[in-house]
C-alpha positions in Angstrom: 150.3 131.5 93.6 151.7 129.0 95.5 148.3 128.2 97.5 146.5 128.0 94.2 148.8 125.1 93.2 147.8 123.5 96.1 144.4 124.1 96.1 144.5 122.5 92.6 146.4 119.6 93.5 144.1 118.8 96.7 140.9 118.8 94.2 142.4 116.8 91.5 143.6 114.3 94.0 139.9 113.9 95.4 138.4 113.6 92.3 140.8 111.1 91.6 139.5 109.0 94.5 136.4 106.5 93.7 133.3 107.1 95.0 132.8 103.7 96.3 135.9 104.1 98.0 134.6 107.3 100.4 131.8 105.7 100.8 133.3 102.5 102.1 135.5 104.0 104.8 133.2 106.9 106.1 130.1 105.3 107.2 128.5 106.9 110.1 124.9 105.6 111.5 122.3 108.0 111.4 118.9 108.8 112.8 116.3 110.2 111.1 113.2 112.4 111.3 110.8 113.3 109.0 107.9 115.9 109.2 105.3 117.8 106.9 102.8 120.0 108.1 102.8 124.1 108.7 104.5 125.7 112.3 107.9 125.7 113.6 110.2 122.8 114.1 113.1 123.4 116.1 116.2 121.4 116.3 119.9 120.8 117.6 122.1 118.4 116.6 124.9 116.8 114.6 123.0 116.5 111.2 124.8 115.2 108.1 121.8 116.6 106.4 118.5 118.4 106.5 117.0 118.8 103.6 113.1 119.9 102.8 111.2 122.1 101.1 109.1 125.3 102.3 106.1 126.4 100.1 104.7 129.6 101.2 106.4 132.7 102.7 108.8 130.9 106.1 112.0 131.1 107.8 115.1 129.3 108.4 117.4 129.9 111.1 120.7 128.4 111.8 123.0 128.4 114.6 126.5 127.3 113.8 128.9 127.5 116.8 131.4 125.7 115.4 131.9 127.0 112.0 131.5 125.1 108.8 128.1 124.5 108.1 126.5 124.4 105.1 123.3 126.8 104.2 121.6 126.8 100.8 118.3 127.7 100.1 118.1 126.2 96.2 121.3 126.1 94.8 122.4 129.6 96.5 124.7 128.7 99.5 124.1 131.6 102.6 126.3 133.7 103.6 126.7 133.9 108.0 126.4 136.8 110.4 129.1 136.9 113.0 127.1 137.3 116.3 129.3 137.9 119.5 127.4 136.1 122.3 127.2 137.6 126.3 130.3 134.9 126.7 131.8 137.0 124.2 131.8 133.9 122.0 131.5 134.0 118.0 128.5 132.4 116.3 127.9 132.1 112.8 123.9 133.0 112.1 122.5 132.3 109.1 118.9 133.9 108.7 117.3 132.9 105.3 113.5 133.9 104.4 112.0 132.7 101.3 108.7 132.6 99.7 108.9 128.8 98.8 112.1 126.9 97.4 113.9 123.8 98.4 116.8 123.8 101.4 119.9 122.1 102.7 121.9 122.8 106.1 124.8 120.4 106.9 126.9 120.5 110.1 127.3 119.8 113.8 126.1 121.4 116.7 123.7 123.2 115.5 120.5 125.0 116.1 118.0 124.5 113.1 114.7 126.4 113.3 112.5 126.3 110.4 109.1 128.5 110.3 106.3 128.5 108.4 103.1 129.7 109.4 101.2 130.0 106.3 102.7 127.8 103.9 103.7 123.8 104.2 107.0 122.9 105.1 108.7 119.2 104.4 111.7 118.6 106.2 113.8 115.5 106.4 116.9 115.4 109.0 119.3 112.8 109.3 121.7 112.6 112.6 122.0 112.6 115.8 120.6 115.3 117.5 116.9 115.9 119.0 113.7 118.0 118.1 113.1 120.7 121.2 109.7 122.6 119.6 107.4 121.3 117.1 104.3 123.3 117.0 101.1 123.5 114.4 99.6 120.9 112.4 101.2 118.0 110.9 102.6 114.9 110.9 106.1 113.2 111.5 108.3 109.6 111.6 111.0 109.5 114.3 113.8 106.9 113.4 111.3 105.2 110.8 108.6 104.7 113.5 104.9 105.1 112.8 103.4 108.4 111.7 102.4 110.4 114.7 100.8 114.5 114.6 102.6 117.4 116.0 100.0 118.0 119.0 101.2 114.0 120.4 104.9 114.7 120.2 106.6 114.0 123.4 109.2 116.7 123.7 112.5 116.4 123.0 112.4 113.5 120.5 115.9 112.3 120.2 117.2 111.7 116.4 119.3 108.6 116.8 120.5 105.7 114.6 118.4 102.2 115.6 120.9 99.5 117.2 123.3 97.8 115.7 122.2 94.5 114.3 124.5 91.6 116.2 123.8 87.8 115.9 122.4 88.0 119.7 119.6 90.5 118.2 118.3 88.6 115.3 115.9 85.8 115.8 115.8 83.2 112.8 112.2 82.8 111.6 110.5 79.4 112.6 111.3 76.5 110.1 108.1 75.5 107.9 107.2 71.7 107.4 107.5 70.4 103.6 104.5 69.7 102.1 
């Protein structure tokens, strides 16, 4: 009973918290990586979210070693198996197959493979992490660079947030005379 009361009390105090305020004083710099196209994409990382769609029959597989991710394929949020490793080490799996529907996966240190080999997959990340496999035909952006296809990526393509923008990086745009 007691736990209830604080469970209550904890909720009602976040609520009670403005949004801008959160927002304010936990910003954290982010890569990103976007992709559409049908294969696999592979990634580990630190993602704050990864988000897509898969339409057509496809996979997601998640490796949490750290506990606390978040899995949902539509609204549903996934339930882990408990996988002892050879280090005797517990890992939460999350193994979801669908037929089409939207995704989410949140955490850090994770291992995200998403498969799709008949159906096209769209998959945005944001992070820090890095892409070890991307195979099949598509397209991606890497840290809002150019478009490049899936045959051209350079493996691993590290998600990481651009450099901060100082005063020593900016260059002030040449003055134009008056006419």
């Amino acid at each position: 009973m007691t736990r209830r009361i604080l469970i209550m009390v904890a909720a009602s105090a976040t609520l009670a918290v403005p949004a801008a305020v959160v927002a304010t004083t936990r910003t954290e710099r982010a890569g990103t990586f976007d992709a559409i196209g049908v294969g696999t994409i592979v990634a580990q990382g630190r993602f704050s979210a990864v988000f897509g769609s898969i339409q057509g029959p496809g996979a997601i597989l998640v490796r949490d070693p750290f506990g606390g991710a978040i899995v949902k394929l539509g609204a549903k949020r996934q339930r882990p198996r408990l996988v002892r490793t050879r280090l005797g080490r517990i890992v939460r799996v999350y193994t979801v197959r669908t037929t089409g529907g939207s995704f989410l996966v949140q955490g850090r240190g994770l291992r995200i493979e998403l498969r799709s080999p008949k159906g096209t997959m769209s998959v945005s990340m944001f992070g820090r992490g890095s892409v070890t496999r991307l195979t099949g035909d598509g397209t991606y952006h890497l840290n809002n660079g150019p478009e490049s296809t899936w045959l051209s990526a350079p493996l691993p393509l590290q998600i990481k947030p651009p450099p901060p923008v100082t005063r020593q990086n900016t260059v002030a745009a040449p003055a134009q005379p008056a006419p």
